[in-house]
DSSP file (Angstrom, degrees, kcal/mol; ACC not computed):
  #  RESIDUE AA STRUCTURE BP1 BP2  ACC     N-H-->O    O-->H-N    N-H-->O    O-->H-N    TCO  KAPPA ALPHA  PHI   PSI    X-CA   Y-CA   Z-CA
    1    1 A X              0   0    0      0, 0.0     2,-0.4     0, 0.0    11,-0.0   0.000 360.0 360.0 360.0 133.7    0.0    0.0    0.0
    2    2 A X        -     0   0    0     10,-0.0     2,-0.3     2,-0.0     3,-0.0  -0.843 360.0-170.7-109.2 127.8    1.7    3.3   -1.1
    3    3 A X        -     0   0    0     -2,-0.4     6,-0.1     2,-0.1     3,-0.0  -0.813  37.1-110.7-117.0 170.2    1.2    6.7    1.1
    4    4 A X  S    S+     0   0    0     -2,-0.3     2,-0.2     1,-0.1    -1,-0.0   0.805  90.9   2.3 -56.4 -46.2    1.9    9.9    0.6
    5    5 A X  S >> S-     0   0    0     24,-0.0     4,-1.6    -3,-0.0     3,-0.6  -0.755  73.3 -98.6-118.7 173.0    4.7   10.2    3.3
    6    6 A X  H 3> S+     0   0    0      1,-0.2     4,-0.6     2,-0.2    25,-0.1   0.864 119.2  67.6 -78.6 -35.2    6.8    8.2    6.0
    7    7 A X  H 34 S+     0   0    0      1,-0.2     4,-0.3     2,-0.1    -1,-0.2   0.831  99.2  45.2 -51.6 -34.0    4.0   10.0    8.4
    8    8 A X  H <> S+     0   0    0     -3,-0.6     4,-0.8     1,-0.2    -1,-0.2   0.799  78.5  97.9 -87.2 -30.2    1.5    8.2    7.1
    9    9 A X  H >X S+     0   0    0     -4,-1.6     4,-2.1     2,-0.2     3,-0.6   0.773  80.7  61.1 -16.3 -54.5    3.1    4.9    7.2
   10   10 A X  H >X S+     0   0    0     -4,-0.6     4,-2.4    -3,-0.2     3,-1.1   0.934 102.8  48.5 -19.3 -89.4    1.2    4.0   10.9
   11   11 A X  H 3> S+     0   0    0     -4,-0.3     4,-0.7     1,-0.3    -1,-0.2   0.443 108.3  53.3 -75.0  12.5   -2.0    4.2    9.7
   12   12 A X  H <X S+     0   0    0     -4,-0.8     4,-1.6    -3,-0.6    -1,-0.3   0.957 113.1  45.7 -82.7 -40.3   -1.1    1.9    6.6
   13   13 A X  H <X>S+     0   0    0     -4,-2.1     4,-3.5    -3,-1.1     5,-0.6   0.978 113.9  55.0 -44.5 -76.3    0.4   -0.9    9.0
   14   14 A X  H  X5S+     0   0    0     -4,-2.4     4,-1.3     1,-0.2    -1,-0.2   0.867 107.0  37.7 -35.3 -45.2   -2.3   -0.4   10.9
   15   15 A X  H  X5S+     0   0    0     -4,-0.7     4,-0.6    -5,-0.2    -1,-0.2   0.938 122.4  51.4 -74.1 -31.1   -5.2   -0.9    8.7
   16   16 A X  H ><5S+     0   0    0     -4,-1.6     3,-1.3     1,-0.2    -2,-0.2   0.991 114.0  49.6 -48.4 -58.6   -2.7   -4.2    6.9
   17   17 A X  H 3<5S+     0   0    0     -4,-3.5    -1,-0.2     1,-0.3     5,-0.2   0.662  99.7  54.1 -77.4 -24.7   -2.4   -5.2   10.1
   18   18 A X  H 3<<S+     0   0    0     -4,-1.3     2,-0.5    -5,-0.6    -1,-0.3   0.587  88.9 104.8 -91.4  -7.2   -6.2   -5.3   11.6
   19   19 A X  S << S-     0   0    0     -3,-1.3     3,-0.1    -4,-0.6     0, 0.0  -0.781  83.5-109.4 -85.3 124.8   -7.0   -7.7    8.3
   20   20 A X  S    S+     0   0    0     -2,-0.5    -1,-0.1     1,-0.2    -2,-0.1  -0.034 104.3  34.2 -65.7 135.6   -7.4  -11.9    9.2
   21   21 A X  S    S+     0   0    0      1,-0.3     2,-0.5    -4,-0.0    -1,-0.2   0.790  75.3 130.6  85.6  29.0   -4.6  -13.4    7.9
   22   22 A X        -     0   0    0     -5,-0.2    -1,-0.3     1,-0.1     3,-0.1  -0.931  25.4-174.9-123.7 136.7   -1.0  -11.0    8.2
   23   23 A X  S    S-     0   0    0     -2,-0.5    37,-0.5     1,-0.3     2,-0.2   0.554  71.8  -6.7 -87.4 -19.7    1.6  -12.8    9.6
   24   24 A X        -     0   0    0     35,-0.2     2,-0.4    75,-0.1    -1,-0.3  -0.961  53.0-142.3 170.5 142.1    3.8   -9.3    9.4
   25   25 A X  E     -a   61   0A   0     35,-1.6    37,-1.6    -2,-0.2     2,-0.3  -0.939  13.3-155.6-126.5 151.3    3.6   -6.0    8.3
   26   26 A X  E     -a   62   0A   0     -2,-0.4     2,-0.4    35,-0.2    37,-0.1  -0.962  14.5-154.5-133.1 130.3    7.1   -4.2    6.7
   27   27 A X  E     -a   63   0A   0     35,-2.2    37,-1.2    37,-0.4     2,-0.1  -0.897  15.5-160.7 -91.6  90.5    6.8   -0.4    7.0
   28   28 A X        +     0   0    0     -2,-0.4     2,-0.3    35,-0.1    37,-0.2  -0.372  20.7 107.9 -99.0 149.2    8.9    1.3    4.5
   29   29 A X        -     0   0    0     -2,-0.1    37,-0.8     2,-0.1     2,-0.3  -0.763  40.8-116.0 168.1 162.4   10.2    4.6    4.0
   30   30 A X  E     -b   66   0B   0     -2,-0.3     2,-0.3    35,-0.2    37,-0.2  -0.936   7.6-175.6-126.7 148.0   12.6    7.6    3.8
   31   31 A X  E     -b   67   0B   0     35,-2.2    37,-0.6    -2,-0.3     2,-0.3  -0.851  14.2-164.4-116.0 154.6   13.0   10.7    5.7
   32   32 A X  E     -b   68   0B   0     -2,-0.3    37,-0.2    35,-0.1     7,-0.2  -0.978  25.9-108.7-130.8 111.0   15.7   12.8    4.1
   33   33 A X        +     0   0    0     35,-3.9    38,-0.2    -2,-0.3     4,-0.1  -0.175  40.0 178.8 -63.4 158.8   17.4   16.2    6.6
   34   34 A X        -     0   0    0      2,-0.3    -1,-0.1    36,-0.1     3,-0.0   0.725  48.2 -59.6 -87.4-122.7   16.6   19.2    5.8
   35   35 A X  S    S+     0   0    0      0, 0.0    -2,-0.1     0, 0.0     2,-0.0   0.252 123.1  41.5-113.8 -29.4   17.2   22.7    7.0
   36   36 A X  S    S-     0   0    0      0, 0.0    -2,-0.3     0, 0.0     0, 0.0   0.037  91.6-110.6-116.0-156.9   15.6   21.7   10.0
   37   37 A X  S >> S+     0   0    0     -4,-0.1     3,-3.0     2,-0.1     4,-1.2   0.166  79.8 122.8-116.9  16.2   15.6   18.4   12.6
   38   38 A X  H 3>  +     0   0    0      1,-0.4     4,-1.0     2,-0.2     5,-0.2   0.929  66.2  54.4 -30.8 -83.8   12.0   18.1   11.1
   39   39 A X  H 3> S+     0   0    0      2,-0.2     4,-1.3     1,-0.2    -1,-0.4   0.627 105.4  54.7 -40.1 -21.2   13.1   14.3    9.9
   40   40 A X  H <> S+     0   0    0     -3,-3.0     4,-1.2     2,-0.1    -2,-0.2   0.945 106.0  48.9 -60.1 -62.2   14.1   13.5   13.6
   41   41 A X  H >X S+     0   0    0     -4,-1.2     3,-2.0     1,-0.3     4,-1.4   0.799 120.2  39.0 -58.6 -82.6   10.6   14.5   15.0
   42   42 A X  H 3X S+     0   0    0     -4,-1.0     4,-2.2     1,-0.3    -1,-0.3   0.734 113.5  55.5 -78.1 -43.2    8.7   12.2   12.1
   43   43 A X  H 3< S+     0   0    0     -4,-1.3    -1,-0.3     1,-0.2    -2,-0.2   0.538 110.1  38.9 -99.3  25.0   11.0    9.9   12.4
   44   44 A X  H <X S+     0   0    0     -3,-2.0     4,-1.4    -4,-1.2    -2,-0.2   0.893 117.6  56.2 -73.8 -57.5   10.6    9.3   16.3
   45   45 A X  H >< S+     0   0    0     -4,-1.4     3,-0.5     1,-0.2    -2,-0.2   0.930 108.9  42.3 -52.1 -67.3    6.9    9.8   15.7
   46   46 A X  T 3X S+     0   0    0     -4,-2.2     4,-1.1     1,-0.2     3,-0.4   0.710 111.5  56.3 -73.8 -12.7    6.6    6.9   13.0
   47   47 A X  H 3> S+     0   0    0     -5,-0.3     4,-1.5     1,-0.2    -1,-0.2   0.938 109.9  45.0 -64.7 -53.0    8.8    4.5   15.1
   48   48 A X  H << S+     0   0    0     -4,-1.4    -2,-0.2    -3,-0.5    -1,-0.2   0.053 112.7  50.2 -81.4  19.8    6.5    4.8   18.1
   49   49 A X  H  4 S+     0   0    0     -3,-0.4     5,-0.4    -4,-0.2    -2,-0.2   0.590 104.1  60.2-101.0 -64.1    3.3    4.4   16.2
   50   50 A X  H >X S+     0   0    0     -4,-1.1     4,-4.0     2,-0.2     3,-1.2   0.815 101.6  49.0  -4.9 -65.7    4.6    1.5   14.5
   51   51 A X  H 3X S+     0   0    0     -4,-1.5     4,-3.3     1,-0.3     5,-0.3   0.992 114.7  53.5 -62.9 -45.4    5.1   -0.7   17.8
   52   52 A X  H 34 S+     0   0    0      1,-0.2    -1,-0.3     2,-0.2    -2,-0.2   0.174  97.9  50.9-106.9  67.0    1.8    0.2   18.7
   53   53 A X  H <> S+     0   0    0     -3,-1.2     4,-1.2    -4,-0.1     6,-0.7   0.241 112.7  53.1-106.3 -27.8    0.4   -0.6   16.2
   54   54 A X  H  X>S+     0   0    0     -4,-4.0     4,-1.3    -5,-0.4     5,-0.8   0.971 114.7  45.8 -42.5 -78.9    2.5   -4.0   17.0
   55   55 A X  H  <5S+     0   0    0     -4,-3.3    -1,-0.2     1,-0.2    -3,-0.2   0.614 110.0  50.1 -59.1 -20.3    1.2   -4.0   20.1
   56   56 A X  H  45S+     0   0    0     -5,-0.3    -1,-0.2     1,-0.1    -2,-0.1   0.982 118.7  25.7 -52.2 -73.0   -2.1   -3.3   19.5
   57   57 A X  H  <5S-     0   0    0     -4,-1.2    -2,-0.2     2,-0.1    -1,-0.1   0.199 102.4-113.5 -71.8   4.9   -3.4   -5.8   16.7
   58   58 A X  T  <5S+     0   0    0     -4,-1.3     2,-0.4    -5,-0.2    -3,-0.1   0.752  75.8 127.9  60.3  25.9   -0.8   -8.7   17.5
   59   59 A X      < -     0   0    0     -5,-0.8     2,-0.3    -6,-0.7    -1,-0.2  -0.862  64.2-128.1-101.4 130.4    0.8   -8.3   14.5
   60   60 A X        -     0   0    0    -37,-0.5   -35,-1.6    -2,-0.4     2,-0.3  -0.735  25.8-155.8 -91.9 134.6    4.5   -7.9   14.5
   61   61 A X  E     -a   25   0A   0     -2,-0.3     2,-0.3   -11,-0.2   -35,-0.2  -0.969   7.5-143.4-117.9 132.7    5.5   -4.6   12.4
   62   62 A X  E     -a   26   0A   0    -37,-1.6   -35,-2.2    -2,-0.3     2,-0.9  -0.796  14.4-143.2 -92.2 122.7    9.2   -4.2   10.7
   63   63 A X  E     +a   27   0A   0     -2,-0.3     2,-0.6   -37,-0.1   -35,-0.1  -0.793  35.4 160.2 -85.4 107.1   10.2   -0.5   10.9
   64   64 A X        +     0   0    0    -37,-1.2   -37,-0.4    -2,-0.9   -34,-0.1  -0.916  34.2 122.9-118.3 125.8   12.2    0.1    7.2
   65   65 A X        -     0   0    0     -2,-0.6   -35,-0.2   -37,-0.2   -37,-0.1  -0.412  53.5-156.2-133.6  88.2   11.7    3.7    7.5
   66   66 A X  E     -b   30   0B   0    -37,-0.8   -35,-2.2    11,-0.1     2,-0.3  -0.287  12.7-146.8 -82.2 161.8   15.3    5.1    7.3
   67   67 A X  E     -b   31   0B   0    -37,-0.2     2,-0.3   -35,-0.0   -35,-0.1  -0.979  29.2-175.2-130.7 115.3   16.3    8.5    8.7
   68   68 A X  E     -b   32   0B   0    -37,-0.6   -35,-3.9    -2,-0.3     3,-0.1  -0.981  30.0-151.1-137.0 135.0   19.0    9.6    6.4
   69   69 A X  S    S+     0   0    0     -2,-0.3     2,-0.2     1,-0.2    -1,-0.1   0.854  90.6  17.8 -70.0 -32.0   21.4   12.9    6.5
   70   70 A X  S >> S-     0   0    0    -38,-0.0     4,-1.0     1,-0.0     3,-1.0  -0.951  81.8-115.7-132.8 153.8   21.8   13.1    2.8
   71   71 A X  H 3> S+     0   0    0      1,-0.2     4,-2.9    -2,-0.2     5,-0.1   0.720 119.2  60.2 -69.7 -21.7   19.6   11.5    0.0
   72   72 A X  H 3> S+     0   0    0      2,-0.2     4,-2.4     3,-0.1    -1,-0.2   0.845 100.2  50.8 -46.5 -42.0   23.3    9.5   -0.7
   73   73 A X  H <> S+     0   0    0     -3,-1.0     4,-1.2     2,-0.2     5,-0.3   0.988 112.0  50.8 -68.9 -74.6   23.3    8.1    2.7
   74   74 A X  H >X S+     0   0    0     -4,-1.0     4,-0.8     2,-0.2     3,-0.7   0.936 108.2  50.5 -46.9 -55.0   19.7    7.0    1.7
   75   75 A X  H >X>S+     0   0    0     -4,-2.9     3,-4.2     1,-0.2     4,-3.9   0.956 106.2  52.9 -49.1 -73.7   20.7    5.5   -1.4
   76   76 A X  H 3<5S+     0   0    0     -4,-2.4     6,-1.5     1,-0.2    -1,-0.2   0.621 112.3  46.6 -56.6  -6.1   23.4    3.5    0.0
   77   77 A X  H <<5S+     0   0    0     -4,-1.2     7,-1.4    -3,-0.7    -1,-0.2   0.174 118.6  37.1 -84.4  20.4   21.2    2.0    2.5
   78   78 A X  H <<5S+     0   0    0     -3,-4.2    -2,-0.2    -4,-0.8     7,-0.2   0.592 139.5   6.3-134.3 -15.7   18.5    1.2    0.4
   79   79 A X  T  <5S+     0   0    0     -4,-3.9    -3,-0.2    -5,-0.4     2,-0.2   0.083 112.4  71.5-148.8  20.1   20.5    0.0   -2.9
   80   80 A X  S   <S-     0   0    0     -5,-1.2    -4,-0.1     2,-0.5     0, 0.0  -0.583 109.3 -52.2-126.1-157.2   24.0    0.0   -2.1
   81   81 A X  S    S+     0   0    0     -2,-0.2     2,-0.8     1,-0.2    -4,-0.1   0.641 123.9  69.2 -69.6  -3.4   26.4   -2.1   -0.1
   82   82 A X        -     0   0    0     -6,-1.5     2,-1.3    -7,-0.1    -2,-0.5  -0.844  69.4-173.5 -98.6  93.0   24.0   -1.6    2.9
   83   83 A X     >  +     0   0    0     -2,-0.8     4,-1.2     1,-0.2    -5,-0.1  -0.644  17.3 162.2 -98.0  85.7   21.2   -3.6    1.9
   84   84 A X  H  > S+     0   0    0     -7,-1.4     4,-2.4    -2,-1.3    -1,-0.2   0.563  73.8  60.6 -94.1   7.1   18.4   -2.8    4.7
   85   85 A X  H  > S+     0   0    0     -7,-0.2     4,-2.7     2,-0.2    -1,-0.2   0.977 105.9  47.9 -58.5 -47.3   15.4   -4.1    2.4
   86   86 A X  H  > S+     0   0    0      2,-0.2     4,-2.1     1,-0.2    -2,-0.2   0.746 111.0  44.2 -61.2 -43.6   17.1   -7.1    2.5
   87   87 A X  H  X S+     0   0    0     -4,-1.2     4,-2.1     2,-0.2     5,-0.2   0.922 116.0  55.6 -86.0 -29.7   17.7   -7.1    6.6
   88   88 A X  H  X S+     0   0    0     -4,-2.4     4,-1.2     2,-0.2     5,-0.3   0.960 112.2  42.2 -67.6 -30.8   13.5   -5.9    6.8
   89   89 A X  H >X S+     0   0    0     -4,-2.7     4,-2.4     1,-0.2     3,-2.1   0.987 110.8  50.1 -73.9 -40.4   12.6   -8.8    4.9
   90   90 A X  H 3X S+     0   0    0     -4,-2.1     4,-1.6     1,-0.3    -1,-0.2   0.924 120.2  40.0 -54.8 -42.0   14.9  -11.5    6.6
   91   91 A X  H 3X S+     0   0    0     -4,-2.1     4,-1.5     2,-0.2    -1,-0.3   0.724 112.1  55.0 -95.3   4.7   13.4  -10.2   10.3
   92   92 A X  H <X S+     0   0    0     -3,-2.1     4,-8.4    -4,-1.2     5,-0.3   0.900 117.6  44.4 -71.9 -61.1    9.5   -9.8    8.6
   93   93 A X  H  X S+     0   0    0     -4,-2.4     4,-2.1    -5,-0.3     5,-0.3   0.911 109.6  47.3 -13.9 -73.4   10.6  -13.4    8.0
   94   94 A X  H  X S+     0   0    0     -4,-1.6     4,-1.5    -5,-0.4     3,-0.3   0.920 115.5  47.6 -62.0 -58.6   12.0  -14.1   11.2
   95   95 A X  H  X>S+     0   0    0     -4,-1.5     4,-1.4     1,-0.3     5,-0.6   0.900 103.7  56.4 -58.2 -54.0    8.7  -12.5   13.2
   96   96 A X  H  X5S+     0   0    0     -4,-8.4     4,-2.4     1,-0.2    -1,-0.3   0.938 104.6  52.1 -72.6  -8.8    6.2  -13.9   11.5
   97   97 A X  H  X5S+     0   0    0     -4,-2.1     4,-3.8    -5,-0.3    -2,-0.2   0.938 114.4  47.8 -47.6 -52.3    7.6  -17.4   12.2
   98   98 A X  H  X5S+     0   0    0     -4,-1.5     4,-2.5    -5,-0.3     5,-0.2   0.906 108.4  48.1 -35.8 -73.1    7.7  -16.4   15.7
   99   99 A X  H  X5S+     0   0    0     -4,-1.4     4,-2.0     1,-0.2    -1,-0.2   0.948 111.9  54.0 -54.4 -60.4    4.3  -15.1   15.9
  100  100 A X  H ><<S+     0   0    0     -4,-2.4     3,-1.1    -5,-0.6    -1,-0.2   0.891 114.8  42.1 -35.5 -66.9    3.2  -18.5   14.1
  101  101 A X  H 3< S+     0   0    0     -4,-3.8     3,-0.4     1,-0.2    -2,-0.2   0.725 111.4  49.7 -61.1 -33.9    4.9  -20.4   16.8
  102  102 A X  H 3< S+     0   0    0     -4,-2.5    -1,-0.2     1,-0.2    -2,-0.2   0.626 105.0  62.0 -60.7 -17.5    3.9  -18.4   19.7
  103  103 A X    <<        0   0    0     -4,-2.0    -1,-0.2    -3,-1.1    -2,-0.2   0.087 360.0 360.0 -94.0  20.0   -0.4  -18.6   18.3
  104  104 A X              0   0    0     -3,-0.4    -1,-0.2    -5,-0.2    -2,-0.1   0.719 360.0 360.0 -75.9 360.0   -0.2  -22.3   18.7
Protein backbone atom coordinates (compact mmCIF):
# COMPACT_ATOMS: atom_id res chain seq x y z
CA UNK A 1 0.00 0.00 0.00
CA UNK A 2 1.65 3.28 -1.09
CA UNK A 3 1.19 6.72 1.08
CA UNK A 4 1.93 9.95 0.64
CA UNK A 5 4.71 10.17 3.30
CA UNK A 6 6.83 8.22 5.97
CA UNK A 7 3.97 9.97 8.36
CA UNK A 8 1.50 8.17 7.15
CA UNK A 9 3.14 4.93 7.19
CA UNK A 10 1.22 4.01 10.90
CA UNK A 11 -1.99 4.20 9.75
CA UNK A 12 -1.12 1.89 6.62
CA UNK A 13 0.39 -0.90 9.04
CA UNK A 14 -2.34 -0.43 10.89
CA UNK A 15 -5.15 -0.92 8.65
CA UNK A 16 -2.67 -4.18 6.86
CA UNK A 17 -2.37 -5.24 10.09
CA UNK A 18 -6.22 -5.32 11.55
CA UNK A 19 -6.97 -7.66 8.31
CA UNK A 20 -7.42 -11.91 9.21
CA UNK A 21 -4.64 -13.43 7.93
CA UNK A 22 -1.02 -10.97 8.18
CA UNK A 23 1.62 -12.79 9.56
CA UNK A 24 3.80 -9.28 9.45
CA UNK A 25 3.58 -6.04 8.29
CA UNK A 26 7.08 -4.24 6.72
CA UNK A 27 6.77 -0.44 7.01
CA UNK A 28 8.86 1.31 4.46
CA UNK A 29 10.20 4.59 4.04
CA UNK A 30 12.59 7.56 3.83
CA UNK A 31 13.04 10.68 5.68
CA UNK A 32 15.72 12.78 4.12
CA UNK A 33 17.36 16.16 6.65
CA UNK A 34 16.57 19.24 5.81
CA UNK A 35 17.17 22.73 6.99
CA UNK A 36 15.62 21.70 9.98
CA UNK A 37 15.55 18.44 12.55
CA UNK A 38 12.01 18.13 11.10
CA UNK A 39 13.06 14.31 9.91
CA UNK A 40 14.09 13.48 13.61
CA UNK A 41 10.59 14.53 15.02
CA UNK A 42 8.74 12.21 12.13
CA UNK A 43 11.00 9.86 12.42
CA UNK A 44 10.58 9.29 16.32
CA UNK A 45 6.87 9.77 15.67
CA UNK A 46 6.60 6.92 13.00
CA UNK A 47 8.83 4.51 15.06
CA UNK A 48 6.53 4.77 18.13
CA UNK A 49 3.30 4.38 16.16
CA UNK A 50 4.59 1.50 14.53
CA UNK A 51 5.15 -0.68 17.82
CA UNK A 52 1.82 0.23 18.68
CA UNK A 53 0.42 -0.61 16.25
CA UNK A 54 2.47 -4.03 17.03
CA UNK A 55 1.19 -3.98 20.11
CA UNK A 56 -2.08 -3.31 19.47
CA UNK A 57 -3.37 -5.76 16.74
CA UNK A 58 -0.76 -8.68 17.50
CA UNK A 59 0.83 -8.33 14.47
CA UNK A 60 4.53 -7.93 14.53
CA UNK A 61 5.50 -4.65 12.36
CA UNK A 62 9.23 -4.25 10.67
CA UNK A 63 10.17 -0.46 10.93
CA UNK A 64 12.24 0.07 7.23
CA UNK A 65 11.70 3.69 7.47
CA UNK A 66 15.29 5.11 7.32
CA UNK A 67 16.33 8.51 8.72
CA UNK A 68 18.99 9.62 6.40
CA UNK A 69 21.37 12.89 6.54
CA UNK A 70 21.78 13.11 2.78
CA UNK A 71 19.64 11.51 0.01
CA UNK A 72 23.33 9.53 -0.66
CA UNK A 73 23.32 8.09 2.69
CA UNK A 74 19.71 6.98 1.69
CA UNK A 75 20.72 5.51 -1.40
CA UNK A 76 23.44 3.46 0.02
CA UNK A 77 21.18 1.98 2.51
CA UNK A 78 18.46 1.19 0.42
CA UNK A 79 20.52 0.05 -2.90
CA UNK A 80 23.99 0.00 -2.10
CA UNK A 81 26.42 -2.08 -0.05
CA UNK A 82 23.98 -1.63 2.94
CA UNK A 83 21.21 -3.60 1.85
CA UNK A 84 18.44 -2.81 4.74
CA UNK A 85 15.43 -4.15 2.43
CA UNK A 86 17.11 -7.14 2.48
CA UNK A 87 17.69 -7.14 6.65
CA UNK A 88 13.54 -5.89 6.79
CA UNK A 89 12.64 -8.83 4.85
CA UNK A 90 14.90 -11.53 6.63
CA UNK A 91 13.39 -10.17 10.29
CA UNK A 92 9.55 -9.78 8.64
CA UNK A 93 10.62 -13.36 8.01
CA UNK A 94 11.97 -14.11 11.17
CA UNK A 95 8.67 -12.54 13.17
CA UNK A 96 6.19 -13.94 11.50
CA UNK A 97 7.61 -17.45 12.24
CA UNK A 98 7.65 -16.43 15.73
CA UNK A 99 4.34 -15.11 15.87
CA UNK A 100 3.22 -18.49 14.09
CA UNK A 101 4.92 -20.41 16.80
CA UNK A 102 3.85 -18.40 19.70
CA UNK A 103 -0.35 -18.57 18.33
CA UNK A 104 -0.20 -22.30 18.73
Amino acid sequence: MRVPGSHEVPWAAHALAKRRGRDVVIGLGVLIAGDTNHHEMVGDSVSHALQHVAITTGVPVINGVIVANTRAQAVARTAGKIDRGAEFAAAALEMAALKRKVSR
